[in-house]
N, C-alpha and C positions, 0 to 999 in steps of 0.2 A: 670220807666223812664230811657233810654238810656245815656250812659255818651258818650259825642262826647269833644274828648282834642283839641286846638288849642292851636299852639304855635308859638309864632310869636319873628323872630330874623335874624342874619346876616350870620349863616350860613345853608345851607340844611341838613347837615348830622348830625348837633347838634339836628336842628329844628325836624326832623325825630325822633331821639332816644327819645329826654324831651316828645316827644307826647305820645310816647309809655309808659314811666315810668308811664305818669299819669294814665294812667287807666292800670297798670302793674296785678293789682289783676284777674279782670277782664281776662285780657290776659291768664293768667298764668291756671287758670281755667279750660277755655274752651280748652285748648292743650292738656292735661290729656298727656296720652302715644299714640299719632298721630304724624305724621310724617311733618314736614313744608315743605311745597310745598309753594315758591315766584312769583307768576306770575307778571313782569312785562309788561309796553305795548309797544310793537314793532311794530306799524300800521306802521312804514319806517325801513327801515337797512341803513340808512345814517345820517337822519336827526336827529340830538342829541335834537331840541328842542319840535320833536314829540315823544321824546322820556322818559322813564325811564331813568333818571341818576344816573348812576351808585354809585354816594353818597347817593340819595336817595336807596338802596339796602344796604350801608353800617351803614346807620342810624338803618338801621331794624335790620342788624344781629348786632352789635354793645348792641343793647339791648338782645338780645337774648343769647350771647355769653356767660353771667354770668351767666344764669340756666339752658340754651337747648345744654346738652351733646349730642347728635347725629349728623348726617349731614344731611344740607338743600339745600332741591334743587330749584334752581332755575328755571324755566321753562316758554317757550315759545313757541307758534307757529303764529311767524312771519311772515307779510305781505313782501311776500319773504326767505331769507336762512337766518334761525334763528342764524347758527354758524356763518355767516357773520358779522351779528348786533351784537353777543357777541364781534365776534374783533372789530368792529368800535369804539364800546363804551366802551371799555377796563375793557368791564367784566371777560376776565380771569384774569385779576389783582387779581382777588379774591380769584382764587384758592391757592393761596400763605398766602391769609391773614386769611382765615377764612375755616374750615372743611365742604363744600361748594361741590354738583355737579352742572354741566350746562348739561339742557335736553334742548331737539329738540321736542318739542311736535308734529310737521309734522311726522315726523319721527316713530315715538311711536306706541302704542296701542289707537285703537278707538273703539266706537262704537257707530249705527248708532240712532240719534234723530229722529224724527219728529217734521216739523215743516210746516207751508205753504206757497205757491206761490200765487204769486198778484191775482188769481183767488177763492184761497181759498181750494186748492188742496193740499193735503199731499205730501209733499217732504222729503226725510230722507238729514242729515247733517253726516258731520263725526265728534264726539267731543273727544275730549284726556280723555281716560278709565285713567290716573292721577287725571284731573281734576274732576271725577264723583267718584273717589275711598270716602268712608265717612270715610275710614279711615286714611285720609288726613287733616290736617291743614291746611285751604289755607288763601293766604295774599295777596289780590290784592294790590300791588303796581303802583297806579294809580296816573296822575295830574291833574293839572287843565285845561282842554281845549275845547273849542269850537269844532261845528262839523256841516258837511257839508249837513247832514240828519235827524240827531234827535237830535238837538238843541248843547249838551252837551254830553260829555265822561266825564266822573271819574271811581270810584270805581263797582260799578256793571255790566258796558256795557264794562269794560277791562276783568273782568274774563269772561264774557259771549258772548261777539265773539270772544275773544282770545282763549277760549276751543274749537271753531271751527278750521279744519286741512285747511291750506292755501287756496286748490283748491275749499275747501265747503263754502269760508266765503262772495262769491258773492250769494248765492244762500238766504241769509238771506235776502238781501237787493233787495225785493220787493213792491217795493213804500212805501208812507209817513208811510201808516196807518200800511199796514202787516209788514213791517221793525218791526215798534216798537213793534207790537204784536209777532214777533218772537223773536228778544231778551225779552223780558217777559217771552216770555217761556223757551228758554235756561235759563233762572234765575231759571225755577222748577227742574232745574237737574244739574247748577253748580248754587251756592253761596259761595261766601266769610264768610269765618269765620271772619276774623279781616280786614279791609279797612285801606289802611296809603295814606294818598292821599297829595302829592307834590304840596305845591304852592308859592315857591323859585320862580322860573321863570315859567310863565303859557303862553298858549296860545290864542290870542287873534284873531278877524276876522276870517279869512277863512280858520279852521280849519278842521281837524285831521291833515293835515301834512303840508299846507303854509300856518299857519297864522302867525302872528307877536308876537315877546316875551311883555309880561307884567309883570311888578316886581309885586309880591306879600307880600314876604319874610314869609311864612308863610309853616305848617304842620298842618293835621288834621289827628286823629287816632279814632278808635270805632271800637269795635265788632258788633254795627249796621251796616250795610252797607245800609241801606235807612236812616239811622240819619246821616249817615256820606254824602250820597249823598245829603242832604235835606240844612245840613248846607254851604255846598259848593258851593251850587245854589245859597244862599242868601249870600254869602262872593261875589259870581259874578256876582251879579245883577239880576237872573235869576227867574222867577217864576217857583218853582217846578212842580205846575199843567199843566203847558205847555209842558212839555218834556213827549212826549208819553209815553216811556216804565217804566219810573219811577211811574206815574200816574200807569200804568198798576200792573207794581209789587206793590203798596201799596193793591189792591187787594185783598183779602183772608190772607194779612201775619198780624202776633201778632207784628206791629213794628209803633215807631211811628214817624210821618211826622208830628205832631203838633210842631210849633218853637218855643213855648212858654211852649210845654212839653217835649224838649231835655235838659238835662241837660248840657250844654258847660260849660266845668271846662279849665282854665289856661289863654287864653286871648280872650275877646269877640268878640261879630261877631262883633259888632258895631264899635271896634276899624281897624278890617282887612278888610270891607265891600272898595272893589277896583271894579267897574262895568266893568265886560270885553265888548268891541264891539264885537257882535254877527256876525255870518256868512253873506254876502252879500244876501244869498237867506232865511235866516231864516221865512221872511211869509208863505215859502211853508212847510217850515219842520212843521209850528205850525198846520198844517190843517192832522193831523192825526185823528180826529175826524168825519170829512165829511165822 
């Protein structure tokens, strides 16, 4: 049974760290001697509310700082100049405070996926050879927000079109059905080791990058990354079954999507359950089935 933490309070970078502590065992485990790699999601370089907040990133290192002697890089390949997005959102503030790189995943090493086009034809992607290294700790640093194709973004669809290099990440997005079936399949060659998924301020309507803020005042953590996406859905009104690639990844993996066999430890879904409004075009996203 998966431990999925919620914590619910007045500040993000508190809420981020206490999620972490609770299932700290856990955490601490599956890191062994791997290197933490932070992915958060830059789908804008301006927009702060489609964005990673940079406390949400100080919550994580923050817990980590009392046992993980090495340095953590944080890394992205942003829609758009990844070093851009680190000045707007005042992520070198960090290099001062914490033993911290900033990577350019555009920039970096790749190498080439398959995955297919609307017809069903093999296309190669370029994904960040960080991202697919297994001798990496990776932490999606994810929030809560609507999306303008496949229903919801959180924890799994940030490390899996975010491992795509800028100029490859239109090639994913081939209609309702294959969209979700290709991140599914980017999910078989990056996965999150640990999910912390932000839901201080979340995004609402017409999302990935103009929708509207919704207070949540909440943090969710798990080394599931489908328990952690599963109870996020139900925090935001969402039925799991409906968001294609989620559906898709439950698939063939040892993980579980029963709500009633996640174990949520620190504050219930039932206290933090805030319905977000769904994208204006949301009918067409749910027809990935046809």
């Amino acid at each position: 049974m998966p431990f999925v933490s919620i914590i619910k309070g007045e500040s993000r970078r508190d809420n981020i760290r206490r999620s972490l502590e609770l299932i700290a065992d856990d955490v601490k485990k599956g890191i062994g001697e791997r290197q933490i790699v932070i992915k958060p999601n830059f789908v804008s370089t301006s927009i702060q509310l489609a964005t990673s907040h940079v406390d949400q990133i100080r919550g994580i290192l923050d817990f980590f700082r009392d046992f993980y002697k090495g340095k953590v890089i944080i890394a992205e390949a942003a829609c758009g100049d990844t070093l851009n997005a680190f000045k707007n959102f005042s992520y070198y503030s960090l290099l001062d405070e914490y033993d911290v790189e900033l990577m350019d995943l555009n920039r970096g090493a790749y190498k080439l996926i398959p995955i297919r086009d609307s017809r069903g034809r093999t296309i190669n992607v370029r994904v960040s050879s960080l991202l697919l290294d297994e001798d990496n700790y990776l932490i999606s640093a994810a929030k809560l927000k609507t999306h303008d194709t496949v229903v919801v973004t959180l924890s799994i669809k940030n490390m899996a079109m975010g491992s795509v290099l800028l100029f490859d990440k239109g090639k994913v997005h081939q209609g309702v059905r294959q969209t979700n079936l290709n991140i599914a399949e980017l999910t078989q060659h990056v996965w999150p080791d640990l999910s912390v998924i932000d839901g201080f301020v979340g995004m609402e309507g017409n999302g990935p990058i103009f929708g509207d803020p919704i207070h949540v005042g909440i943090a969710i953590a798990s080394g599931d990354p489908l328990a952690a996406d599963r109870v996020a859905c139900e925090v935001m009104g969402i039925n799991f079954l409906k968001v294609g690639y989620l559906y898709y990844c439950t698939e063939g993996r040892l993980s579980e999507t029963d709500i009633n066999k996640i174990n949520v430890i620190g504050a219930s879904i039932k206290e933090c359950i805030t319905p977000f409004r769904l994208h204006s075009h949301v009918e067409e996203q749910y027809r990935w089935k046809d």
